[in-house]
C-alpha positions, 0 to 999 in steps of 0.5 A: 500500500502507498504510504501517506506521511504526516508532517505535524508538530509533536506533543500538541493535544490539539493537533494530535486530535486533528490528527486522528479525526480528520488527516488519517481518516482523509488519508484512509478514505483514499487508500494510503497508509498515513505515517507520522515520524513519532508512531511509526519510527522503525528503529532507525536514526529519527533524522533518516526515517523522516527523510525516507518518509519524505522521499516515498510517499505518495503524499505529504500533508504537512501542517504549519500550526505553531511555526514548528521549526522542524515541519518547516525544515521537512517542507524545506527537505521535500520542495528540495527533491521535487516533492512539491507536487506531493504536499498539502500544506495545512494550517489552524485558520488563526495564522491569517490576518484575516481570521477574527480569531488572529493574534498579532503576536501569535502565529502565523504562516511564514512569508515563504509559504504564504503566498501558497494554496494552503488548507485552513481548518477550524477545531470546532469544524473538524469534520469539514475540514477531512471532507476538504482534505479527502478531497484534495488528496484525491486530486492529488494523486489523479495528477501525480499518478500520470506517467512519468519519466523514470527515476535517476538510477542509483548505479550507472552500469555503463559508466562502472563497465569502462572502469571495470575495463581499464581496471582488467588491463591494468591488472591483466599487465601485472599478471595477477588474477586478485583483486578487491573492488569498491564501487559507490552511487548517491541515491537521487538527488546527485551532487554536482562538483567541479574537477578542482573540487573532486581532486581536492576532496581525494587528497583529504579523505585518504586514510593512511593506517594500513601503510598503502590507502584504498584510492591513493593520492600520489603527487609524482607526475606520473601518478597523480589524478587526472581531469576528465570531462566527467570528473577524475581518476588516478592510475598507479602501475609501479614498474616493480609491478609489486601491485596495482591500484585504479580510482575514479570520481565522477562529478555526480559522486560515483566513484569506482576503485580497484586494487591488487590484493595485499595477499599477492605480495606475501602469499600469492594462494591465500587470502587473509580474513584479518586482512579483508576486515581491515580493507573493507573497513578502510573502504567505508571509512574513506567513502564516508570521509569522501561524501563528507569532504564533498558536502553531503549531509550526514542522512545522504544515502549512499549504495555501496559494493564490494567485490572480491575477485580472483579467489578461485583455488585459494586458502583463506588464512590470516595474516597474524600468527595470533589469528591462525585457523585451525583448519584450512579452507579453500573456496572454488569461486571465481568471485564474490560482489556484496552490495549494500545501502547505507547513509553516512550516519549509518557508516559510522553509527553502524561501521561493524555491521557494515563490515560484516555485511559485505564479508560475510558472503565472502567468508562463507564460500570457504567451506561455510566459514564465519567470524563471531562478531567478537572478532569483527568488533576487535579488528574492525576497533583497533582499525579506527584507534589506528591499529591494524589486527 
């Protein structure tokens, strides 16, 4: 069922009571589901909630009783991505100079929203005032229910294909079947920056505590980023050939990297559990540093993938003496891409389940291995102290 969200003062006897008496009957009456942020709250950050509220409801009634700062805010947020069409503003009919019930130094209807079609109600006419409301909503949904053009996809597949391409011959000349890719798409609205800002955003969000970091930012001519008409990108290919790493931002935020495994340059048939809970780690922690450098609000979501390649015939092991596997385990996968969706808030709130997320499909090829989330928790803690387990 589509959903309906009521953006309301909270704690207000009054409006609580126009609430249930003629916003959600109204709603009801036309076959939505109405949502209010205090009621229907799912356990998420309050900040993220409304905001996906916000985005997927079919309606918006937003009421301006009392000049809440936080509904004007949310009426601000949903003209922001182009909700216009799906909100109804509402308000007690005192706010108007009009009304002979207005107080000049009571509430009133802000001069950014009074010149709008906005609906008045009255409490001692509460039943009148759902009729109007049904009435509205319906002609509402008879316009924003006509055909239109698709939504912006998160993932530009095209775009993650020539990456993937370049990516390949570079690896393919290092003779080296491994490698780790992180691929990252803004939800709708994107972002728009320049060169300049890409490049100096890059150079701030590195993470040094690993030694070598995930989409490295290396001044040396040959190495450093370079423009593009789209945005930039950085190829670093060591004569040595000990190991490979490619990177590229998009202007709208899309950003693709791949790197040689750490494992290659030590133990070319393994792959280190220890060593993969750091770099996924490392991975969010920079994408989260990245989207942060750039100017997006914390509640921004972000889709997000990693994939393993190369795996085919390996031993999955660890890197510390401290952390050996009693049994070993090899895995005949070619490969493992695990995508997840996350705001930035939750990157940093939640960075331990994330982590888990993304490797656990990977740890379970190896003939059904899983990590307790001790262990998640302790290398994944020391990562963001400055350690690596």
């Amino acid at each position: 069922m589509a959903e309906a969200f009521i953006i309301i003062q909270i704690g207000s006897e009054q409006l609580d009571r126009l609430c249930s008496e003629a916003i959600m009957p109204a709603i009801a009456a036309c076959g939505l589901d109405a949502k209010r942020v205090d009621k229907h709250n799912e356990g998420g950050l309050l900040k993220s909630e409304i905001i996906r509220f916000i985005e997927s409801s079919a309606i918006i009634v937003a009421d301006l009783t009392n000049e809440r700062p936080n509904v004007y805010l949310e009426i601000g947020y949903a003209m922001g991505v182009d909700k216009f069409r799906n909100l109804i503003l509402t308000v007690r009919e005192d706010h108007f100079p009009e009304s002979p019930n207005y107080r000049p130094n009571g509430p009133r209807v802000h001069f950014d929203l009074a010149g709008y079609d906005i609906l008045r109600w009255d409490p001692e006419q509460m039943q009148l005032f759902r009729a109007e409301l049904e009435k509205r909503i319906r002609r509402r949904l008879a316009i924003t229910t006509l055909p239109s053009k698709a939504p912006a996809p998160v993932w530009d597949e095209a775009w993650i294909g020539s990456q993937r391409a370049i990516a390949n011959a570079g690896l393919a000349d290092l003779g080296r079947s491994g490698y780790m890719e992180v691929r990252a798409g803004l939800h709708p609205p994107k972002i728009t920056k320049t060169q300049t800002e890409l490049n100096e955003a890059a150079r701030n969000s590195q993470i040094q505590t690993f030694g070598w970091p995930i989409a490295v930012y290396m001044t040396r001519d040959e190495y450093r980023p370079r423009p593009r008409m789209d945005g930039i990108f950085a190829q670093i290919k060591p004569d040595s050939k000990e190991s490979y790493d490619y990177w590229a931002i998009r202007r709208n935020g899309d950003f693709y990297f791949v790197g040689s495994l750490f494992e290659d340059q030590r133990r070319p048939d393994e792959i280190f559990f220890n060593t993969r809970i750091v770099r996924v780690t490392e991975a969010l922690l920079y994408l989260a540093r990245l989207y942060s450098q750039l100017g997006l609000d914390r509640s921004a979501r972000v889709n997000i993938a990693v994939r393993h390649g190369g795996l085919k015939g390996r031993k999955l092991t660890s890197s510390s003496p401290n952390r050996s596997l009693s049994i070993a385990r090899t895995t005949k996968e070619t490969e493992v891409d695990v995508p997840i969706s996350v705001t930035l808030d939750e990157i940093e709130a939640q960075l331990v389940q994330q982590v888990k997320e993304l490797l656990a499909p990977l740890f379970r090829v190896f003939d059904f291995f899983e990590l307790g989330d001790d262990v998640y928790d302790d290398i994944v803690g020391r990562f963001v102290k400055g350690e690596v387990a």
